[in-house]
Structure formats: structure tokens, C-alpha cells
N, C-alpha and C positions, 0 to 999 in steps of 0.2 A: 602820504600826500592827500590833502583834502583838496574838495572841487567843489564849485556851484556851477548851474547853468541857468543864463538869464537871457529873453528876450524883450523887442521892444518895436514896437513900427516908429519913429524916429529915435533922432540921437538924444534929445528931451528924456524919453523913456528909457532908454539904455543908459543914462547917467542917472537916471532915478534907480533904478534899480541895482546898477554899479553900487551906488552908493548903499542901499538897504542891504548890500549883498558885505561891504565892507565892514560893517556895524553889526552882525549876526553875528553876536556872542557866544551862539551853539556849535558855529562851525570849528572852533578853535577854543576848546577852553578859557571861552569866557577871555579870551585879549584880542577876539576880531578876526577877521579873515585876510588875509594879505598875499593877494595873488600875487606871481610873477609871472606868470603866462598866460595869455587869452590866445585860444582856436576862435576865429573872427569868421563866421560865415555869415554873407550877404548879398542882399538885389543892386545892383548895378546904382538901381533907382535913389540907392540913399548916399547919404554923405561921405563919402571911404575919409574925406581929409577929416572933418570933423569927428570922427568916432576914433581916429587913431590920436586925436590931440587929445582928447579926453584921458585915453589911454597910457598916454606917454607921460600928462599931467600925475598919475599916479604910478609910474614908474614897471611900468608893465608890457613884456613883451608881446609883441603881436605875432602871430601867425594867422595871414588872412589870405579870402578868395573868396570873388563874387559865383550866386549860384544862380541856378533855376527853381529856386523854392529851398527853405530852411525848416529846422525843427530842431526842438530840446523836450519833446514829450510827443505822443500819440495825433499831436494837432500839426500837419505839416502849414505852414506860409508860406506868401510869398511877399515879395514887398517889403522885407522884414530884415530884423538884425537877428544872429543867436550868436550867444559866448558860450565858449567851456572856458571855466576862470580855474584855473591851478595854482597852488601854491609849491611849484615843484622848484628843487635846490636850484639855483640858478648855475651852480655849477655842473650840474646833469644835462645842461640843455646849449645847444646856440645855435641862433637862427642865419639862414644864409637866404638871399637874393639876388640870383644875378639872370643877364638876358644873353638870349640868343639870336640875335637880328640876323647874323649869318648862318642859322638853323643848325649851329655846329650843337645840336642837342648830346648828342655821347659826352664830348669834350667838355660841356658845363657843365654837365653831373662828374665825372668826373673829376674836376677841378674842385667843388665843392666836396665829394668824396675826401678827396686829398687832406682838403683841411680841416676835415671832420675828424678824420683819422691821425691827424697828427694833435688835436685836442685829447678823444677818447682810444682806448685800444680799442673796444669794441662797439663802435659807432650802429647805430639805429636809425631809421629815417620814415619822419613823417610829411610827404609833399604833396604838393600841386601846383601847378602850370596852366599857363596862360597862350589863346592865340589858338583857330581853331585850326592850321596846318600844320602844329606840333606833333611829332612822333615822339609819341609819351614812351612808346615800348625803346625808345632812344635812350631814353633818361635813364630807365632802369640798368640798362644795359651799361651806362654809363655808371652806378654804383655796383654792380657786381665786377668792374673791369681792375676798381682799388680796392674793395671791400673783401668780395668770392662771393663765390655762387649762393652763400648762404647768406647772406646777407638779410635783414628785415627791413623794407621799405615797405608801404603804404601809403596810398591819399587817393583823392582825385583830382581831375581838370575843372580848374576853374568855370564857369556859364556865365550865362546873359540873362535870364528871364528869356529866353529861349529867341531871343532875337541874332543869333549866330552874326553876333557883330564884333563888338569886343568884349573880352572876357580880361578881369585885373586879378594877380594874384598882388600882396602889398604886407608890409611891416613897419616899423619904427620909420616913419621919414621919407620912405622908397614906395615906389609902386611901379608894374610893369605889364603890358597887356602885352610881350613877347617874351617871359620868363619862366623861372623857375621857382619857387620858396621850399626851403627845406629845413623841418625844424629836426636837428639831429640831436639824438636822448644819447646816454652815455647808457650802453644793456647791463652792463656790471651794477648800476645803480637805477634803472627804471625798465623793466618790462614789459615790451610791447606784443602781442600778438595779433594777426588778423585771420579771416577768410572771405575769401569773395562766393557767392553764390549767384548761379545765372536763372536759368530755366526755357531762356526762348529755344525753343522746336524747330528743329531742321527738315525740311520736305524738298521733293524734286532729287536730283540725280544729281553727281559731284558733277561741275564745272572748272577749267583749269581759268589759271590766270594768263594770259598767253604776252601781258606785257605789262608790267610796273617798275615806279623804283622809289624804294623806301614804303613810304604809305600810300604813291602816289600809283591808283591803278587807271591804267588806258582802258585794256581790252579785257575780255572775259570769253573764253571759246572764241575769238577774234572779234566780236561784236564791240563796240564800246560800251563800259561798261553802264553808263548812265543809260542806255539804251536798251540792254538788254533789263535793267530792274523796272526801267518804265514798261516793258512789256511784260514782264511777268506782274508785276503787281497792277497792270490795268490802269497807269496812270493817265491822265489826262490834263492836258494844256503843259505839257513841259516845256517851260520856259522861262527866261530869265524874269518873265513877270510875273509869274506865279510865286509868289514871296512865302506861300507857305508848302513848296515843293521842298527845300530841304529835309525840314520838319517833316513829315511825311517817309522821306524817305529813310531817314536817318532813325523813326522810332518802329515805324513798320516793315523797312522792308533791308534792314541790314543781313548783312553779308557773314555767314558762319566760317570763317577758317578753321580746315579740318588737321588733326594733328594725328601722327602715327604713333603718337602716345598720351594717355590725358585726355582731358575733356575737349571738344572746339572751342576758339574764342571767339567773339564778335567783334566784328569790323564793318557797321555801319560809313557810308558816306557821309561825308561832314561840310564838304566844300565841293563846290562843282564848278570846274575849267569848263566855261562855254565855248571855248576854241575847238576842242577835238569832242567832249562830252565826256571827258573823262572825274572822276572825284577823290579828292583825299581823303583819309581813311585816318580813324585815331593811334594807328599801330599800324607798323607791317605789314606788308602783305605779300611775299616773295612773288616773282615770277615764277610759274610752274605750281604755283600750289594748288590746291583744290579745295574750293569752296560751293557752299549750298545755300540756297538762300532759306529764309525764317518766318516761321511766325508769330505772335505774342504767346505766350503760354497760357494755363489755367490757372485760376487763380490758388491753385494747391505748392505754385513754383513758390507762394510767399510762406508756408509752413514750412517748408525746404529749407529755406533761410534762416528762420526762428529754430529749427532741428539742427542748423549745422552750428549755431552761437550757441544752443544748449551742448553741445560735442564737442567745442573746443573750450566750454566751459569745464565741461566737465576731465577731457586730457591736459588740455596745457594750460588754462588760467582760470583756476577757481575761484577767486575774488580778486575784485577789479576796484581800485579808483575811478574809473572814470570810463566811458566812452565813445567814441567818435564814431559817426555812420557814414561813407561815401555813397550815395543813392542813385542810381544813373537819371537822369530830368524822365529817358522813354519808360522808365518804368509808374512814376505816375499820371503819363497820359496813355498807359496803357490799362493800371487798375482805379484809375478816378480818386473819389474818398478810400475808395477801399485798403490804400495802402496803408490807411490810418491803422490798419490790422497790423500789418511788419511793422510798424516801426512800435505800437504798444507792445506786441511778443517779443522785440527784440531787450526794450526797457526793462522790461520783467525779467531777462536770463541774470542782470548783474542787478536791477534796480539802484542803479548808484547813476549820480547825475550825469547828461548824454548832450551832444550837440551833433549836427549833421544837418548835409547838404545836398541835393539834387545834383549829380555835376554832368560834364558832357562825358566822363571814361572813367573806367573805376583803376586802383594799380592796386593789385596784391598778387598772391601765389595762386593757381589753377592748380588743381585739380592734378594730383602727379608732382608737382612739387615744384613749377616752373615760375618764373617770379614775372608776369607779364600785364598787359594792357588786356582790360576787359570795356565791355559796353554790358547796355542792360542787365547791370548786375549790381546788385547790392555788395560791399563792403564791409564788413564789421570789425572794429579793431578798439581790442581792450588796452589800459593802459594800468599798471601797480607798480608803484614804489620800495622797494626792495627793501 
């Protein structure tokens, strides 16, 4: 399977280069390159309808989602388009779209499941999702319910350019700011791998959940919860008119869920109910669990990352077509430019052409082998054709 990866700040640019990208007689023995799959990541701010007609003009599947910031090399954007352009069998792949207005999230990955699996025997999954009171840790649980616990999924949640308003995931013709997009690979014929890496720092003493349901947490030690993180982290003006209190809270001052096996996972607040002051959460958060709250890490959590894509380079996928990066939006307002470090160490482990995105949740396996909803955490997922 050959790849390119092109960007462009409008659709102008992205069909310039489409095209230089289709005429590059080196990718293909000299008769051109002829993608059938484009990974679509982009800013809200640009044209989803015009970039997919472009696309569809040249008979090319979409797999898209708007982010908070893009990249296809060591230079992250924002305001931007990036493609990963494939030329994989078209019968290795098909892409599914559908929504959940009734948040029956389990039931639409599964549904999708179903008929991924009745295509491939051994179905693969690469998604993301739209809508920021989506229980992502839903979806997954929804592909392990037809697939088994073994299952490979990967992707992230869709963003905004950090305006936690609406987020679109979208394909050929369709697009949905309450769904799901799922490109499922056929594993007998394309190989996927991923790991998620975190590194934010747990301080202070567990705290139970004393009331939630799904993602959605009230109380914390019986405090609401909005209440007790605005005390701990020393906020000020909380209120509905403080328009950059999400933010804030969501990249400094999320919520560690602790496991009694395995690594924590992060469960930042995303959405805040000003009725009781309670917030939703990108994943689960049982009643009764116990959580700690966080702080940003050092910036040695980004060799961490670069060390875990050289480890799974080196056990489960040695050479790669391609790569895709889910990148949480808090990890570059937590290291500035400086993330331009991870994501050049990560280009370096495969050096074969990359696309990725800023998103608001990362979805792979944790740490123990659990296939779940992460924040603050980097993603990295190879892809080779068999």
C-alpha cells in the first residue's frame, strides 16, 4: 500500500496539491498514484462541503473529522487541512456513518460492528466521533460487544479549534455533529496497530464519586463536582460567562480515574450543567470510583511517547505504510511549540508518510490491555498492508 500526505490552508491548496500528489510518478511505478482513501483532518473554519466534492470528483473515500490543530510533519496547524491519501484495496476497507441523537452510543457501534463483520471475518476499526456529551468509552464497548474483547479499534473525538461548540465527523455526501465515522479494514488483509501514551501526574488523595451516570458526574466526596475542581485548582469567576472556564478546566485541571489494574485514565470535564454544577466527562466515570485530580506533566512525558512507538515498532509492527496520530487539543496548550518534539520523534520511528490531529479524547488500549477512552494522551497507530 503506498501513501502521500498533503496539506493546505484552503481547498485552493489542497486540490493543488491533490493533484501534484496524483501526477507523482515515483509513488507508483511510474503510472501515478491513485488513492482510494483519504484520513480528512481539519478546522471547523474550512469548507467540509467543498474539500469532500473535490474528493468524491476523484472517486476517493473519505474518512473525516474536524480538529483542534492538524499536522502531516513536525509543523502542527491550525486553520488547516491534512490528508493521509491511500491507495488501499478497496475491498480491505468500508466506511460507515451513523448518529446517535438518542445517545444510544453502545447500540450504534454495535450496529456498525455487525456489519463490519458480516463484510470481514476479522474486522478492524479506525473512528471518531462527534458532539461533546458523547460517551466515547460507549462506542468502544459497543465494538467489543460483536467483535470480543480483542478487538482493534482506534481514533479520536472529533474538536472545534477549541470552541467546544460543535465538532463534525463526515464522509462521501454525509456529515454529523452527533455521530459516529468508522473506517473498518479487513486484519487478514491490512494491519493495524496502536498505543496510547498519557503522562499527566496524579497529586492529592483519592476522592470517591458519590454520584454519576454514564459520563455524567454530580457529586465528588458529595461536593458538586464543578465545585470541588474550582476549589482545588484556585479558579476564579466561575461562571457561565467565563467562556474560557471549560478550557481551563478540561486541559488543567482533569480528573484521574483510578483502576485496580492498569494505568489511570483521564476524565477531564467537557460540558458543564449550570443547574446543579455538575460536568460531563469524555468516558465513564462509575459511581463509587475513585478519583485524584492532575497536573500537566514534564516535558520528558513526550520521550515517553517517542519510546513507546519505538517498542511497538520494534514487537508488533516493524514497518509501516503509513501513520495516523490522535493528539489530545490539552497536550499542546500544555507544551506550546514544543510538541513540535513528539510529533518529529514520532515521524522518525516509521519515517513513512503521517497525518494527525489535536482531538478532544484519544480511543485505544491502556496500559494492561483494556481497550478504553483516554484524554491527554497521545495515540499512535501504524498502519501495513499485508
Amino acid at each position: 500500500m503506498k501513501a502521500k500526505s498533503i496539506k493546505g490552508k484552503s481547498t485552493e491548496e489542497i486540490k493543488t496539491a491533490l493533484l501534484e500528489s496524483l501526477v507523482d510518478t515515483r509513488l507508483s511505478d511510474g503510472q501515478g498514484f491513485k488513492p482510494t482513501l483519504a484520513i480528512v483532518f481539519m478546522s471547523v473554519s474550512q469548507d467540509r462541503k467543498a474539500i469532500c466534492e473535490l474528493l468524491d470528483t476523484h472517486g476517493i473515500a473519505i474518512f473525516g473529522a474536524t480538529t483542534s490543530g492538524e499536522f502531516i510533519d513536525e509543523v502542527t496547524e491550525n486553520g488547516t487541512v491534512v490528508m493521509l491519501l491511500l491507495d488501499m484495496n478497496r475491498d480491505h476497507f468500508h466506511i460507515y456513518l451513523e448518529e446517535f441523537p438518542e445517545k444510544n452510543y453502545r447500540g450504534t457501534a454495535s450496529a456498525i460492528a455487525e456489519k463490519a463483520k458480516a463484510q470481514f471475518s476479522n474486522p478492524a476499526f479506525l473512528i471518531s466521533g462527534s458532539h461533546m456529551e458523547t460517551d466515547a468509552e460507549q462506542l468502544l464497548f459497543g465494538f467489543e460487544d460483536v467483535v470480543g474483547k480483542e478487538v482493534n479499534v482506534y481514533g479520536g473525538m472529533a474538536s472545534d479549534d477549541y470552541t467546544f461548540t460543535e465538532q463534525f465527523v463526515f464522509t462521501n455526501g454525509m456529515e454529523s455533529k452527533r455521530g459516529i465515522i468508522a473506517l473498518a479494514l479487513d486484519e487478514n488483509k491490512i494491519l493495524i496497530k496502536g498505543r496510547a501514551t498519557c503522562g499527566w501526574k496524579a497529586v492529592g488523595t483519592e476522592k470517591t464519586v458519590t454520584k454519576s451516570e454514564g459520563n455524567h458526574v454530580f457529586t465528588v466526596d458529595d461536593v458538586p463536582v464543578l465545585d470541588l475542581t474550582a476549589k482545588y485548582g484556585g479558579l476564579e469567576n466561575v461562571s457561565p460567562d467565563n467562556t474560557g472556564l471549560m478550557l481551563e478546566i478540561a486541559a488543567n485541571l482533569p480528573l484521574q480515574l483510578q483502576r485496580e489494574k492498569g494505568d489511570p485514565v483521564m476524565r477531564p470535564g467537557l460540558v458543564i450543567d449550570w443547574s446543579d454544577r455538575s460536568f460531563f466527562c469524555s468516558g465513564s466515570v462509575p459511581q463509587g470510583s475513585k478519583v485524584r485530580f492532575s497536573i500537566p506533566p514534564d516535558f520528558d512525558v513526550m520521550e515517553k511517547v517517542i519510546k513507546s512507538a519505538t517498542e511497538m515498532r520494534k514487537t508488533e509492527m516493524p514497518d509501516a505504510d503509513a501513520v495516523i496520530v490522535f493528539s489530545c487539543a490539552g497536550r499542546i496548550l500544555a507544551f506550546g511549540p514544543m510538541m513540535n518534539m513528539e510529533i518529529e520523534g514520532l515521524k522518525k520511528v516509521w519515517n513513512v508518510p503521517m497525518a494527525g490531529m489535536f482531538s478532544n479524547a484519544e480511543l485505544a488500549r491502556a496500559t494492561g490491555g483494556n481497550l478504553e477512552m483516554h484524554n491527554l494522551t497521545t495515540c499512535c497507530v501504524a498502519l501495513k498492508e499485508k
